[in-house]
N, C-alpha and C positions, 0 to 999 in steps of 0.2 A: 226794241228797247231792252236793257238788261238792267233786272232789280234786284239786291242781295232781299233775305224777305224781309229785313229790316225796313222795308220801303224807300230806301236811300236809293235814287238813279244813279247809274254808272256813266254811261254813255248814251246818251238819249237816239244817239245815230247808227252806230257798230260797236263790235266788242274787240275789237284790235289792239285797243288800250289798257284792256283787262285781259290781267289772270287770275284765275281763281287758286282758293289755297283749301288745304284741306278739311272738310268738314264744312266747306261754305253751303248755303242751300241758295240755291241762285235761281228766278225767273226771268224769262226770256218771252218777251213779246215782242210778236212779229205784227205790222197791221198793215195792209193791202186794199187798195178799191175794189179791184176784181173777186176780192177771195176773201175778203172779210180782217178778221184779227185771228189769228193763234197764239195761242200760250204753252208754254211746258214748266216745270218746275225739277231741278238736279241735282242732288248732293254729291258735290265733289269728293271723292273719296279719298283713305289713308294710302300712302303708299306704304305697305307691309315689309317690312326690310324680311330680306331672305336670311337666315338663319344659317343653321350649321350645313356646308355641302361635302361629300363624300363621293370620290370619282374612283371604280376598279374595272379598269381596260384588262380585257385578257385575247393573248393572240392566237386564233382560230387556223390561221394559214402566214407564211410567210414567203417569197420568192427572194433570193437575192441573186442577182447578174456577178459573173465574172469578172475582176477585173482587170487582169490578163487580157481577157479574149475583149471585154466592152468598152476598156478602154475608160472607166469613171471609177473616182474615189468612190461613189455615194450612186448606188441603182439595185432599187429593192422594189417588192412589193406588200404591202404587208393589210392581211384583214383581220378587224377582233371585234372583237365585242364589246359593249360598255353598261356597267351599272352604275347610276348614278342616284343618289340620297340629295334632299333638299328640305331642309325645315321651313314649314309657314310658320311663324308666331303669330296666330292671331290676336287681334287687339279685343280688348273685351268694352263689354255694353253697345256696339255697333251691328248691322247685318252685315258682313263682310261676303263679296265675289269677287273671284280672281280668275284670273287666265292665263294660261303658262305656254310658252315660247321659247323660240330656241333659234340659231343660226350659228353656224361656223368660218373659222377663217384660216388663211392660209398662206405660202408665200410662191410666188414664179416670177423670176427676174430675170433678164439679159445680161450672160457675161462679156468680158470684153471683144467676144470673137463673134458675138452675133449670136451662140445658142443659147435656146431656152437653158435655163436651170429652175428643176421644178422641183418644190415640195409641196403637195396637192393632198391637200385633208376631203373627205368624203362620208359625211353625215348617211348612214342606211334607213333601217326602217324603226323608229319607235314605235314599241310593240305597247300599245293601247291597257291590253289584258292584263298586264304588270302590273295598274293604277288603279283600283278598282273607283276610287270616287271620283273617274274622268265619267264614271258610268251611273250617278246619284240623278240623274234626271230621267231615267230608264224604270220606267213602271213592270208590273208584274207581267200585266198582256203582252206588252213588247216581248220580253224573255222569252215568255211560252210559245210566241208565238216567231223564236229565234231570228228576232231583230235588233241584238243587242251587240253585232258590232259595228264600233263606231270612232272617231276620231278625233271625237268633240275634246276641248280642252279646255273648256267651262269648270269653273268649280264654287259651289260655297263653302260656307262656313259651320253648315245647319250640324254639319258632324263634330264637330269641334270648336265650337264658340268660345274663346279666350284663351285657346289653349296649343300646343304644339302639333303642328301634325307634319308626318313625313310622308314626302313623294317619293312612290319609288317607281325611278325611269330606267327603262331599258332599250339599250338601241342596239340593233345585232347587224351583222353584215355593212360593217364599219370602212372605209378603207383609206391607205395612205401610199400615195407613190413618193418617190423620192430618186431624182435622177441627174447627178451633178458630176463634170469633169473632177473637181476640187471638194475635198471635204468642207463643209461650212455651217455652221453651228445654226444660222440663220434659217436655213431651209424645216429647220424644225421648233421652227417659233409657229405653233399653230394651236389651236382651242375649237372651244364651245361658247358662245356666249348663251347664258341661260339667264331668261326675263319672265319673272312675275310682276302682273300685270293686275290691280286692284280694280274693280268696273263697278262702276256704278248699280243699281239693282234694275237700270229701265236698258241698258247694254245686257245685261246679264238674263233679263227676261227675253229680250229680242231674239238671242241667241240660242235659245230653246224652241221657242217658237220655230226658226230657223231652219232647227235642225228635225222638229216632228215635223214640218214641211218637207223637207226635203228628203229626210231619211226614216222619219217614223213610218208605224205601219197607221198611222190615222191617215195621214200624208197619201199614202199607196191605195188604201181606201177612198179617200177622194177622187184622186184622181180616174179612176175609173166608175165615181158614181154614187158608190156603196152608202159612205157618209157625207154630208154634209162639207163643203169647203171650211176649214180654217180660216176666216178674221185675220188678216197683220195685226202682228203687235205694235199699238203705238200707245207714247206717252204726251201725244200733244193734243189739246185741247178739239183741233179739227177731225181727231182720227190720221192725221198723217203724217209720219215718220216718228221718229225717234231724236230725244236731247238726251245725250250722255257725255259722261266722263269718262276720265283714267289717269292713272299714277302709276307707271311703273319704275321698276326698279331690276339693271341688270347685273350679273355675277358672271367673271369666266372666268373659264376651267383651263389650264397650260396642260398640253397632251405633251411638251418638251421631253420631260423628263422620263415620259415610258417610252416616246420614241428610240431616247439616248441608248435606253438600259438594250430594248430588245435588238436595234441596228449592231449591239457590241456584243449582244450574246451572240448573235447569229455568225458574226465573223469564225 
C-alpha cells in the first residue's frame, strides 16, 4: 500500500498509477504471510535546475589524413581535453543530495555506396581530484591512511545550503575521429549530455555505506577480520533494502562548434 502521510491511500494494490511530485513524503507498505509487514517512509526530492555551464576544450594532439593520397573530404584524428563549469543553485530550508552523471553522443551513418561514414565522439577519463567535494564523505583516517581515491559522485549540500556552488569537471584524453568521403556538417553534430541528479537522503546514505564497503579502509579492515563487518544500510522497517527517490534534470553541451573551428585551422 502507498500513503502520502496525510493518511489519504493512493492505491491500496500497486503504485503504477502514482507519481510522486516534489517534496511529497510518501509511505509504502508492503505486507506478506511469510515475511510479515514492511514499511519505509521518502521524500521526494527537488529537482535542482542546473545553472550557469561553461565548456573549454583545448586540443592536445591532432592527426589529419591526406586527401590526395586517402581519398576523403573529412579524415582526422583529433585529442583534447575539456574543462567544464556547472552551477548547482541550491534551494534553501531543504537537506539537499545530488549526483552527477554524464554520457556522450555521436553520429556513424551509411552512405549511398555502402561505407561507413563516421564522426565518433569519445568521452576519456574525468579526473575525480579536480572536484574536491566528490571527496566530503572522506574522513581524516582515510586520508592518512591514503584511501582517498575515489570516484564517488555523491554530493551534498552540507557545504553550501542555499546557495551557489560550482563543479569543476575535468576530462583529459578526449577524442574524436571523423572519416567521411564528402564534407558534411552532420558528422559533427556531437556532445556531452551532463545530468544532475537530486536523491533522496535514504539513496544518498546507501551510497556511502556503499562505497566504505567497498572502497573505504573500514571495508578492507573487515574483510580480513581486523573490525567488525558493516551493517547494510537500510531505510525499511524490516532492516531490508532501500525506498528512494530522484529528479533529475539534464543539460548538453554541442562540441559542433570547436570541432568546426579546429578541422579548419588544421587545413
Amino acid at each position: 500500500m502507498l500513503h502520502r502521510l496525510s493518511g489519504k491511500l493512493i492505491d491500496k494494490n500497486s503504485s503504477k498509477s502514482f507519481t510522486g511530485h516534489q517534496y511529497d513524503r510518501i509511505r509504502i507498505i508492503a505486507r506478506s504471510p511469510a515475511y510479515g509487514t514492511a514499511s519505509a517512509e521518502v521524500t521526494v526530492p527537488y529537482a535542482t535546475p542546473i545553472g550557469k555551464v561553461t565548456v573549454s576544450p583545448v586540443v592536445t594532439d591532432i592527426w589529419m589524413g591526406d586527401k590526395d593520397f586517402y581519398h576523403y573530404d573529412m579524415f582526422a584524428d583529433i585529442t583534447f581535453s575539456m574543462g567544464i563549469t556547472l552551477d548547482v543553485s541550491d534551494p534553501a530550508a531543504y537537506d539537499n543530495y545530488y549526483h552527477f552523471g554524464y554520457n556522450w553522443f555521436s553520429n556513424t551513418v551509411d552512405d549511398d555506396f555502402g561505407y561507413d561514414t563516421v564522426g565518433r565522439l569519445s568521452l576519456g577519463t574525468l579526473e575525480y581530484d579536480s572536484e574536491p567535494i566528490f571527496k566530503e564523505h572522506i574522513g581524516v583516517f582515510e586520508t592518512v591512511m591514503g584511501n582517498d581515491d575515489t570516484d564517488f559522485v555523491f554530493f551534498s549540500d552540507r557545504q553550501f545550503a542555499g546557495r551557489t556552488y560550482t563543479l569543476h569537471l575535468n576530462f583529459s584524453h578526449n577524442s574524436f575521429n571523423v572519416k567521411s568521403r564528402y564534407y558534411d556538417d552532420a558528422l559533427l553534430e556531437c556532445g556531452v549530455n551532463l545530468y544532475l541528479t537530486t536523491v533522496s537522503q535514504s539513496y544518498y546514505n546507501w551510497a556511502v555505506y556503499k562505497w566504505n564497503a567497498d572502497e573505504g579502509i573500514i571495508g578492507d579492515l573487515s574483510d580480513i577480520g581486523l573490525v567488525e563487518s558493516k551493517w547494510g544500510y537500510s531505510n525499511v522497517s524490516t532492516g531490508a533494502g532501500v525506498v528512494a527517490a530522484k529528479a533529475a534534470v539534464k543539460y548538453t553541451l554541442s562540441l559542433k562548434d570547436f570541432l568546426q573551428k579546429t578541422l579548419s585551422c588544421s587545413e
